[in-house]
C-alpha positions as CSV (number, residue, x, y, z in Angstrom):
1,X,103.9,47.0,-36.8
2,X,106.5,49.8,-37.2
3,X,105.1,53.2,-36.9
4,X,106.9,56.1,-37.9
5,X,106.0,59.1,-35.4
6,X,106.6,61.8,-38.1
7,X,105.4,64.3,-35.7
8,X,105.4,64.6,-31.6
9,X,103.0,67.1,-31.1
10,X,100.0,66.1,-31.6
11,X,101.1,62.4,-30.6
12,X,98.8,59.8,-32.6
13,X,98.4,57.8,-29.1
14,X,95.7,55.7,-30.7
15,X,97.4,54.3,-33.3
16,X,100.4,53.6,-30.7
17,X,98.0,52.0,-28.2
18,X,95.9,49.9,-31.6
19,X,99.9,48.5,-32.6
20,X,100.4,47.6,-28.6
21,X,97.4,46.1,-28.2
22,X,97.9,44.1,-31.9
23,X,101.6,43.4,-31.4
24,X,101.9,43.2,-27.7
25,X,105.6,44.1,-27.4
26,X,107.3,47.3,-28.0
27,X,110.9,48.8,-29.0
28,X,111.1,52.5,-29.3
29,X,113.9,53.4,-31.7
30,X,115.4,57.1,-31.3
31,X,118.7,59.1,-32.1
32,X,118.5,61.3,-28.8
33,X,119.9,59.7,-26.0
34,X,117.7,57.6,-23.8
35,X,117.4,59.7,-20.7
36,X,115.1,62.8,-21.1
37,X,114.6,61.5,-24.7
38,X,110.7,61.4,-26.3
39,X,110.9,57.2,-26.0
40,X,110.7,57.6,-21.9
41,X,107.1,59.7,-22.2
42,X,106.0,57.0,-25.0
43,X,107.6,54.4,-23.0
44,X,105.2,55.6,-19.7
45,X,102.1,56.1,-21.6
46,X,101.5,52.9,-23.0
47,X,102.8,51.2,-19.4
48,X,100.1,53.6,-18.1
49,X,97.6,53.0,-20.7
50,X,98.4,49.5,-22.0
51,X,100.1,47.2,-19.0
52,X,97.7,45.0,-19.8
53,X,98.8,44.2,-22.8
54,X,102.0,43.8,-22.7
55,X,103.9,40.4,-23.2
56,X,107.3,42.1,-22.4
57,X,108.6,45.3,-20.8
58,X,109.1,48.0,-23.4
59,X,112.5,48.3,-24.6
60,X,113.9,51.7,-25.6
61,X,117.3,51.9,-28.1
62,X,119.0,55.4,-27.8
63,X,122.3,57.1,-28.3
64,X,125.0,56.5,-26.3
65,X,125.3,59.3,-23.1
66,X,127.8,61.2,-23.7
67,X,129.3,64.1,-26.4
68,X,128.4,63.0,-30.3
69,X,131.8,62.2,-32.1
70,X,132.6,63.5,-35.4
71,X,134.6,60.6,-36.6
72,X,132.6,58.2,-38.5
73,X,133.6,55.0,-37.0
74,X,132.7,56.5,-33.6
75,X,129.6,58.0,-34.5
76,X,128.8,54.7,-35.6
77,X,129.3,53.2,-32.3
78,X,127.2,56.6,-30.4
79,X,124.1,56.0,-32.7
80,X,121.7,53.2,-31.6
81,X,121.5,51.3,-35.1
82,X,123.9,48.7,-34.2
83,X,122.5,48.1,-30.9
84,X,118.8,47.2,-32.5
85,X,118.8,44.9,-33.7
86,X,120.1,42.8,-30.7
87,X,117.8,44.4,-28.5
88,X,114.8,43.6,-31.5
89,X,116.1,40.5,-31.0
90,X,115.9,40.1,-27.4
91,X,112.5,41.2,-27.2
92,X,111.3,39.0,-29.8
93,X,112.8,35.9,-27.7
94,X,111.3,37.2,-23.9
């Protein structure tokens, strides 16, 4: 399943909790960095709500911690796009 939260507030938790409970294993995909980001609440509610369920710990892909470059190749690198897919991947194999 791939669900695109288009809007945080209100949070659709029952169609997060329905794709847990279908999929059993979840990566949260965001562009703000991982700590204070949106993906740790998510991240807590469906360990709270969910556990359960899941086959695998939930994985979370951010930005990188620290100041966003303006130069492509690094900004590149700070965005999480390249490092999804190996996490994707790692979480498909656990």
């Amino acid at each position: 399943d791939l669900l695109d939260l288009r809007t945080l507030q209100p949070m659709d938790w029952d169609a997060i909790y329905a794709s847990v409970k279908k999929t059993n294993k979840v990566i949260i995909l965001q562009e703000d960095t991982l700590f204070g980001g949106v993906a740790s609440d998510i991240s807590a509610m469906i360990m709270e709500n969910c556990f359960e369920y899941l086959d695998a710990p939930v994985r979370r892909v951010g930005s990188l911690e620290s100041a966003i470059p303006f130069m492509k190749t690094l900004e590149d690198q700070y965005l999480p796009k390249g490092r999804f897919e190996t996490e994707l991947k790692e979480l498909l194999a656990y």
